[in-house]
GUPAFI-520977 format. One line per field, with one value per residue (C-alpha): residue number from 1; residue in one letter; x, y, z. Coordinates in nm, 3 decimals, padded with zeros to 5 digits. Example, Ala and Ser with C-alpha at 12.3 -4.5 7.8 and 13.67 -1.06 7.14 Angstrom:
<atoms>
kevex: (1/2)
baba: (a/s)
east: (01.230/01.367)
north: (-00.450/-00.106)
up: (00.780/00.714)
</atoms>
This chain:
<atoms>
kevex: (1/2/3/4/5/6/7/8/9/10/11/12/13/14/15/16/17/18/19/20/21/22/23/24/25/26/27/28/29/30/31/32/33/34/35/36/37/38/39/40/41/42/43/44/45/46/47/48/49/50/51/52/53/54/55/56/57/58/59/60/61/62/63/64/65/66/67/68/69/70/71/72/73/74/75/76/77/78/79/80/81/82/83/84/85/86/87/88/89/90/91/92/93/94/95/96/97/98/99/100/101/102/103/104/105/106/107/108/109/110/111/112/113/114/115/116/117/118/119/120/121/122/123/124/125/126/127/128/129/130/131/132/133/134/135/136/137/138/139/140/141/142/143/144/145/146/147/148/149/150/151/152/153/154/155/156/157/158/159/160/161/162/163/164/165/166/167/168/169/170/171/172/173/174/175/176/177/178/179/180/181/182/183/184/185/186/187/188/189/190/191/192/193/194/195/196/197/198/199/200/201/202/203/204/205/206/207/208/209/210/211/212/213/214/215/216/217/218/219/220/221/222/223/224/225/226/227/228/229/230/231/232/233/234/235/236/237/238/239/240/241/242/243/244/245/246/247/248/249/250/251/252/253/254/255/256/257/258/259/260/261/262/263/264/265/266/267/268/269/270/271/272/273/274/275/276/277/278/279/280/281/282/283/284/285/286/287/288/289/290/291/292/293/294/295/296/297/298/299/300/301/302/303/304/305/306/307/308/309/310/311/312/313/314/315/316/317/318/319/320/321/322/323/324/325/326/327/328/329/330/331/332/333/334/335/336/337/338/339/340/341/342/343/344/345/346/347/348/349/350/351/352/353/354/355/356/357/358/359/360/361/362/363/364/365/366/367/368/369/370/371/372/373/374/375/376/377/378/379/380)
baba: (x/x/x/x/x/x/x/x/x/x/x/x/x/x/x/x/x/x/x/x/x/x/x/x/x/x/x/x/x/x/x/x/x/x/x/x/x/x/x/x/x/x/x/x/x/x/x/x/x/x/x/x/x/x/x/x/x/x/x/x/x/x/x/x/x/x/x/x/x/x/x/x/x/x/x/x/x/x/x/x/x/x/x/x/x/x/x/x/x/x/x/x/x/x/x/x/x/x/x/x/x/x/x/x/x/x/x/x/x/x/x/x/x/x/x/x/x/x/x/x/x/x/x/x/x/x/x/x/x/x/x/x/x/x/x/x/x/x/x/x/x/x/x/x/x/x/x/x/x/x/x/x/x/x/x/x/x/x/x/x/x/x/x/x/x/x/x/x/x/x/x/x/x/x/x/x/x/x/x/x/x/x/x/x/x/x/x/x/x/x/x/x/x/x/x/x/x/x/x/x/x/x/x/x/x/x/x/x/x/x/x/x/x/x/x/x/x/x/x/x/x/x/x/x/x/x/x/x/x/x/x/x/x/x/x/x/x/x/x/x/x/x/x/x/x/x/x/x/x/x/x/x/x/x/x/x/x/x/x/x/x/x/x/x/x/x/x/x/x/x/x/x/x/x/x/x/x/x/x/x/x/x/x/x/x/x/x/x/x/x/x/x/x/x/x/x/x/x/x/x/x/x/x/x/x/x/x/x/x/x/x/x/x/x/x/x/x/x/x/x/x/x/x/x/x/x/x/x/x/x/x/x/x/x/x/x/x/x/x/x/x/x/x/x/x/x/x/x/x/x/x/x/x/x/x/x/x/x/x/x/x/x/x/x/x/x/x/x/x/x/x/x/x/x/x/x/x/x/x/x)
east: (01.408/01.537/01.446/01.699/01.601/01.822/01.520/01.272/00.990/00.788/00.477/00.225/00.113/00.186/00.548/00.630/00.421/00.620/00.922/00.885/00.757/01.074/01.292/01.111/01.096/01.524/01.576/01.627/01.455/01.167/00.982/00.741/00.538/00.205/-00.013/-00.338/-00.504/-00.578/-00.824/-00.868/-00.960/-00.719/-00.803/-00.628/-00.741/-00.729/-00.627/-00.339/-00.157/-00.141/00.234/00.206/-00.013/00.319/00.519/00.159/00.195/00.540/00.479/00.224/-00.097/-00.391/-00.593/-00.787/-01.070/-01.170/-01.263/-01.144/-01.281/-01.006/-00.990/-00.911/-01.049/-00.967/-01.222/-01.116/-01.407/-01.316/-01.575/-01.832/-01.866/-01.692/-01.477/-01.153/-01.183/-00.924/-00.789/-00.578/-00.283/-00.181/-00.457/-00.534/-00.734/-00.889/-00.872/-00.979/-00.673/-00.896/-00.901/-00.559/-00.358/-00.494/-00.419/-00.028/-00.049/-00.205/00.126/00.357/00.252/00.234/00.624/00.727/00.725/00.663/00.385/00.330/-00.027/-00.162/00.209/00.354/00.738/00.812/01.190/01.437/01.817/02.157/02.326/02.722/02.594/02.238/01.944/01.672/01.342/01.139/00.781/00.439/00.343/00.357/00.316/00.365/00.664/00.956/01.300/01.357/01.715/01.789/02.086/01.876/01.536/01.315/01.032/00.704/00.484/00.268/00.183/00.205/00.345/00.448/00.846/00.858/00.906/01.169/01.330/01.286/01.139/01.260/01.046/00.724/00.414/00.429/00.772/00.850/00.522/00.461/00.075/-00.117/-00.430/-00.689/-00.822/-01.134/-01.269/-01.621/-01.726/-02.051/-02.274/-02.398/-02.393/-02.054/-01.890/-01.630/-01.347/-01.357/-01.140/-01.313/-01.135/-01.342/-01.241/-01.377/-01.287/-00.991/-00.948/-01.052/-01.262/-01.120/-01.369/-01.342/-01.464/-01.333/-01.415/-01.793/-01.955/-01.806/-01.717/-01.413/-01.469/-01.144/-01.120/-00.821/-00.895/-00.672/-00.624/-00.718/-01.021/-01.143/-01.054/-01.292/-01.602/-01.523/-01.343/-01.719/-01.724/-02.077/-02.086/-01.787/-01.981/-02.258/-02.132/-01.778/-01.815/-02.190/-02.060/-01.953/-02.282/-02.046/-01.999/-02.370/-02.527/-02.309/-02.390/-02.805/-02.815/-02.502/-02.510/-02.291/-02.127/-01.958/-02.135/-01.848/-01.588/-01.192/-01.016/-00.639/-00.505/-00.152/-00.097/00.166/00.328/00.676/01.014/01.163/01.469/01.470/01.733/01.701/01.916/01.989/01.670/01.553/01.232/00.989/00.642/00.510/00.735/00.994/00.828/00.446/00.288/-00.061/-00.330/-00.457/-00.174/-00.306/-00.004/00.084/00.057/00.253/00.477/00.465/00.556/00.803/01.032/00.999/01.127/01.418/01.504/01.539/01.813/01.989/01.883/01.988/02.374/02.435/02.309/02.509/02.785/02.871/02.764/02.844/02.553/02.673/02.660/02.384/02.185/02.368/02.302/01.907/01.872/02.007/01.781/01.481/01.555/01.578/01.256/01.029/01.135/00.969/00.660/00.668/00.760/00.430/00.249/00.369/00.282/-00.028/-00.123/-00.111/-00.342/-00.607/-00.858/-00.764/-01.094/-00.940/-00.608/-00.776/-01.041/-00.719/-00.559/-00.868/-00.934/-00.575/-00.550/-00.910/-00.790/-00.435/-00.482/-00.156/-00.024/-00.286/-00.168/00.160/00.096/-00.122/00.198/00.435/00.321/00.302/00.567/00.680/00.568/00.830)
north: (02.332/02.153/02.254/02.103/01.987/01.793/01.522/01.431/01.134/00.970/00.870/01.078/00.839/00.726/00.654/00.936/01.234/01.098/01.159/01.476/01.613/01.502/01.605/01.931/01.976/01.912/02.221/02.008/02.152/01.856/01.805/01.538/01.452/01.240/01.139/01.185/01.504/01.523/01.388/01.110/00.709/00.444/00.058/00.002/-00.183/00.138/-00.024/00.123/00.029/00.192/00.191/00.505/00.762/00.908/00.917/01.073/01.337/01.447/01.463/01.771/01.583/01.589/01.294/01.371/01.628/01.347/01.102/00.792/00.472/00.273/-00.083/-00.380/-00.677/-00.923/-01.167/-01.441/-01.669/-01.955/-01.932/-02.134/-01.879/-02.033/-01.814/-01.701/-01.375/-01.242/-00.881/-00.665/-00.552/-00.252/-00.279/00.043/00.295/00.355/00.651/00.633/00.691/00.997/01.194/01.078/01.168/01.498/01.614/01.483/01.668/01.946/01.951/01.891/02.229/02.458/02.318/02.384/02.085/02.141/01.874/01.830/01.666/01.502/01.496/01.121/00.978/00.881/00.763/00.843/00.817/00.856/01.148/01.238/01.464/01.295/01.172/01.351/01.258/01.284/01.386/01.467/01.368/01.548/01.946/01.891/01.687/01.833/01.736/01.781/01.728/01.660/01.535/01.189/01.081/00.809/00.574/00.551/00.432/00.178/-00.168/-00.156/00.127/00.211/00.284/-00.070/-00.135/00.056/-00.014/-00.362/-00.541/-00.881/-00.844/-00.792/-01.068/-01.143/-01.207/-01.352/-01.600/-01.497/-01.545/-01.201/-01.111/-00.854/-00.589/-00.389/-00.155/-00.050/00.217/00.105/00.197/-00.072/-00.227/-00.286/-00.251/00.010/-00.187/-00.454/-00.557/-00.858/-01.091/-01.295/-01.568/-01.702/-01.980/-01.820/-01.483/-01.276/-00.968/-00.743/-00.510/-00.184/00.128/00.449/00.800/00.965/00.654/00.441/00.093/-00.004/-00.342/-00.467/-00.759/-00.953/-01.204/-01.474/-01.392/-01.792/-01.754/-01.430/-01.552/-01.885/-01.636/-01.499/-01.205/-01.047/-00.901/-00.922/-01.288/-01.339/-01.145/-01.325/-01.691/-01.691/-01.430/-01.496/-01.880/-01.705/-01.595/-01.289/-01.144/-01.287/-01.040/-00.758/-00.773/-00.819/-00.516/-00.298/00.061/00.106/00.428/00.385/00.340/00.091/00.004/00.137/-00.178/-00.290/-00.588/-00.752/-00.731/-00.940/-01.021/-01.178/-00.990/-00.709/-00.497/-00.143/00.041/-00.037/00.138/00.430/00.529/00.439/00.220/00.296/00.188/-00.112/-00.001/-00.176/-00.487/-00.518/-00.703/-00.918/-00.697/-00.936/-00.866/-00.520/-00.322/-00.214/00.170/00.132/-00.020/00.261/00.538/00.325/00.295/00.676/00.717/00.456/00.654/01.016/01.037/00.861/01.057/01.384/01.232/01.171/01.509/01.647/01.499/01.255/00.934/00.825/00.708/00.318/00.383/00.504/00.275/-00.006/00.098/00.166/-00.222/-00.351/-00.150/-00.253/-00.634/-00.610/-00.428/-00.585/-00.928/-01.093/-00.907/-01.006/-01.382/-01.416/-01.253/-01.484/-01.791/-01.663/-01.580/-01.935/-02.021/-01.718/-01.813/-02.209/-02.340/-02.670/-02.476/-02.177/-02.413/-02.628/-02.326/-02.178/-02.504/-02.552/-02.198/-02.204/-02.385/-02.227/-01.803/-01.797/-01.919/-01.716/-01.409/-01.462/-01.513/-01.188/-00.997/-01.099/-00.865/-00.598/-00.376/-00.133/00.265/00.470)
up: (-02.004/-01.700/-01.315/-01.086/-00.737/-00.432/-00.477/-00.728/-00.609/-00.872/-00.735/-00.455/-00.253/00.088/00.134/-00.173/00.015/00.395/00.217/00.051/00.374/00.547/00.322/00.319/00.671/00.691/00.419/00.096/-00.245/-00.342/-00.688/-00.637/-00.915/-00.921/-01.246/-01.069/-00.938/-00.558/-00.410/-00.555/-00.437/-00.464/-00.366/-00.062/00.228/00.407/00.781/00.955/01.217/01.556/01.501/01.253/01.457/01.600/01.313/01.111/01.413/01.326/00.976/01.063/01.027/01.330/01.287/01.635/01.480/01.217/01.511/01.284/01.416/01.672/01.531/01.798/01.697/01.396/01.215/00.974/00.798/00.564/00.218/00.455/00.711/01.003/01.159/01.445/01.609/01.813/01.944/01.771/02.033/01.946/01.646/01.421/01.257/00.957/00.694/00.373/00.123/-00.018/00.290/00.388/00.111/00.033/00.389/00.314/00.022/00.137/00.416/00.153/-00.026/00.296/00.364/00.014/-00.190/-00.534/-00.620/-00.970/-01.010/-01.310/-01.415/-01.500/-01.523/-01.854/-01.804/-01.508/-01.632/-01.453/-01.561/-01.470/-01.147/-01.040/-01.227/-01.541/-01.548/-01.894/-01.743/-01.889/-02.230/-02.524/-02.521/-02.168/-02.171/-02.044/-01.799/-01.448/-01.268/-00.957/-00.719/-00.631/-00.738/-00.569/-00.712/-00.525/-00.766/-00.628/-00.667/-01.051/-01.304/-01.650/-01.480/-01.342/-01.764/-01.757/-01.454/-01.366/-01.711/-01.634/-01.285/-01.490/-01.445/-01.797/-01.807/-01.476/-01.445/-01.120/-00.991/-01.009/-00.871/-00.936/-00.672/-00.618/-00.392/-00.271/00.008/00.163/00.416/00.621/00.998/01.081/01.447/01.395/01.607/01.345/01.055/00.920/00.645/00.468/00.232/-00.098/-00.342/-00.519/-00.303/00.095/00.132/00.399/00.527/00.829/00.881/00.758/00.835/00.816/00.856/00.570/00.563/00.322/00.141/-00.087/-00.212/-00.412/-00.640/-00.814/-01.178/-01.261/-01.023/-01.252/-01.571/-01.473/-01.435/-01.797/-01.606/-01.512/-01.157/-01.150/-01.183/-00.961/-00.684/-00.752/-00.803/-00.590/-00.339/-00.218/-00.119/00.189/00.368/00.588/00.232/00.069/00.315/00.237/-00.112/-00.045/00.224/00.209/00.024/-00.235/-00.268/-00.546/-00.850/-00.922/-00.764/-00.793/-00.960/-01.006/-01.160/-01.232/-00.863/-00.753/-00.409/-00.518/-00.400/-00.546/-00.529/-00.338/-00.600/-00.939/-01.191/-00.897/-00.839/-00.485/-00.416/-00.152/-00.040/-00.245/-00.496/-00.313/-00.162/-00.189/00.133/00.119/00.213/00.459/00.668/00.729/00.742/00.391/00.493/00.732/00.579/00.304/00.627/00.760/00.439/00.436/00.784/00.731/00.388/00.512/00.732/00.466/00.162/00.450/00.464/00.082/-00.017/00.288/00.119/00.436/00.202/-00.140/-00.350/-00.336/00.077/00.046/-00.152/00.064/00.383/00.291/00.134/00.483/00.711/00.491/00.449/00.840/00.861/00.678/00.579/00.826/00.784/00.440/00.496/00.700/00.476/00.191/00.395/00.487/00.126/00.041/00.256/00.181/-00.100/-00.098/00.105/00.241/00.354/00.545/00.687/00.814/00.971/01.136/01.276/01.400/01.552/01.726/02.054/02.031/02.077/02.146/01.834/01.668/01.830/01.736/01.352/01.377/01.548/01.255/01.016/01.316/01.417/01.692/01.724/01.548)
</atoms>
């Protein structure tokens, strides 16, 4: 049986639960459908900028009672320990993504939005008057229509086969990296972010709600595979060099009893339509983490989307508008976020090249402020 909506989103995360809620609050009929159950942890860096408190506001969602921890100060140490600190103008917050996107969930469902949890996307397909998605796996499987469906499936996913196979690591050769993420408890100023680099990779580290500390690190794929692909050892051998992220590992308590892990993480461009289904989030152009600014990013492509996705199912836009106009707002959004971020990911994890630009950057602020505001954008 098929259930027809004006908008179907594969993928509940950030930039998938913005839209849905936008889309919701405008009058349209939403199906968004997510393979995991709510709450649940993700590894994310879990830094946002102060750009996104407004927009979080108008999505329904009142951050104030949590009392999240203001971050305004940045730390960058090369895998020796020596180190640049500067302020963060506007700077951010942090939210762990487990708190953060059960509450846009949780809004989601009072507005309307039919959230399908523990529900993948098997296939999406053009048909004559809007797209079908295949979802859920066997008993379960069934179709859904609807006028327009959107992707917002993260960094990596099973659709990205079907979608975009050429695009693939394996196929492409592009570097990859693998992520993982710890909650700890341990001394930490809460106005921090702290980035700390290693032979192959950076740990960035801030705190989260109820007293947590988020530690994610991203690791070369050639720098794991050299430690035998243990995380143990690489903790113990790699990331220990640096004595900022040695005395983490000797004192800090792990909340986790491991941590979340992601690999096959990439960082080279990719297309925001593929096959008529609309990208979104790191779905349609994944930044470094070290740039900070991911989840905003995520809310951003929402915002940009909405009006658009408002006037094609109004009828004022044609699909091909559509899908045109939203490419040229995002290239002019983001691309030079993600061009520093690119140039600065060549220089995270390479010990002689972040050691170079530390040292260059230490008696220039300036310069060092302006790098940092790159991948920074306006309120919106």
């Amino acid at each position: 049986m098929s259930e027809g909506f004006d908008l179907a989103i594969a993928g509940g995360g950030l930039a998938g639960l913005s839209l849905a809620i936008l889309m919701r609050q405008a009058g349209f009929s939403v199906c968004l459908l997510e393979q995991k159950r709510y709450p649940f942890h993700r590894v994310c860096g879990e830094y946002i900028a102060m750009e996104s408190w407004p927009f979080l506001q108008r999505l329904g969602i009142d951050l104030e009672p949590l009392k999240l921890p203001r971050i305004t100060r940045l730390l960058v140490s090369d895998p020796r320990g020596r180190n640049l600190e500067r302020p963060l103008q506007p700077g951010g917050f942090g939210i762990s993504r487990y708190t953060l996107d059960q509450l846009l969930a949780r809004q989601a469902q009072e507005l309307g939005v039919v959230l399908r949890e523990q529900t993948p996307v098997r296939a999406i397909v053009p048909t004559a008057d809007g797209m079908q998605l295949s979802v859920g796996v066997g008993s379960h499987a069934e179709e859904i229509s609807a006028r327009v469906a959107c992707g917002a499936f993260g960094k990596l996913a099973s659709l990205d086969r079907q979608l975009r196979p050429a695009a693939l690591p394996a196929r492409s050769g592009v570097p990859t990296f693998v992520g993982f993420k710890y909650h700890l408890r341990t001394r930490f100023a809460s106005d921090l972010i702290a980035l700390h680099n290693f032979a192959g990779g950076y740990c960035g580290l801030s705190r989260v709600e109820d007293d947590v500390v988020c530690c994610c690190y991203l690791v070369s794929q050639q720098a794991f595979e050299r430690v035998g692909g243990q995380r143990e050892r690489l903790e113990a051998e790699v990331l220990a060099q640096n004595p900022y992220l040695k005395s983490i590992w000797q004192h800090a308590e792990f909340v986790f009893d491991k941590p979340q892990a992601i690999a096959q993480v990439h960082f080279a461009p990719r297309s925001q339509v593929q096959q008529g289904v609309i990208l979104l989030g790191d779905a349609a152009g994944l930044i470094p983490p070290l740039c900070g600014n991911g989840m905003s990013m995520a809310f951003y492509s929402a915002k940009l989307l909405a009006p658009l996705l408002q006037a094609r199912l109004q009828g004022q836009l044609s699909h091909a508008e559509l899908t045109a106009r939203y490419t040229r707002q995002w290239q002019r959004a983001f691309s030079t976020r993600l061009r520093a971020g690119r140039l600065l990911q060549h220089c995270f994890g390479q010990p002689l090249l972040i050691q170079g630009l530390l040292s260059g950057l230490r008696p220039l602020p300036a310069l060092a402020d302006r790098l940092i505001g790159l991948t920074h954008g306006e309120a919106f």
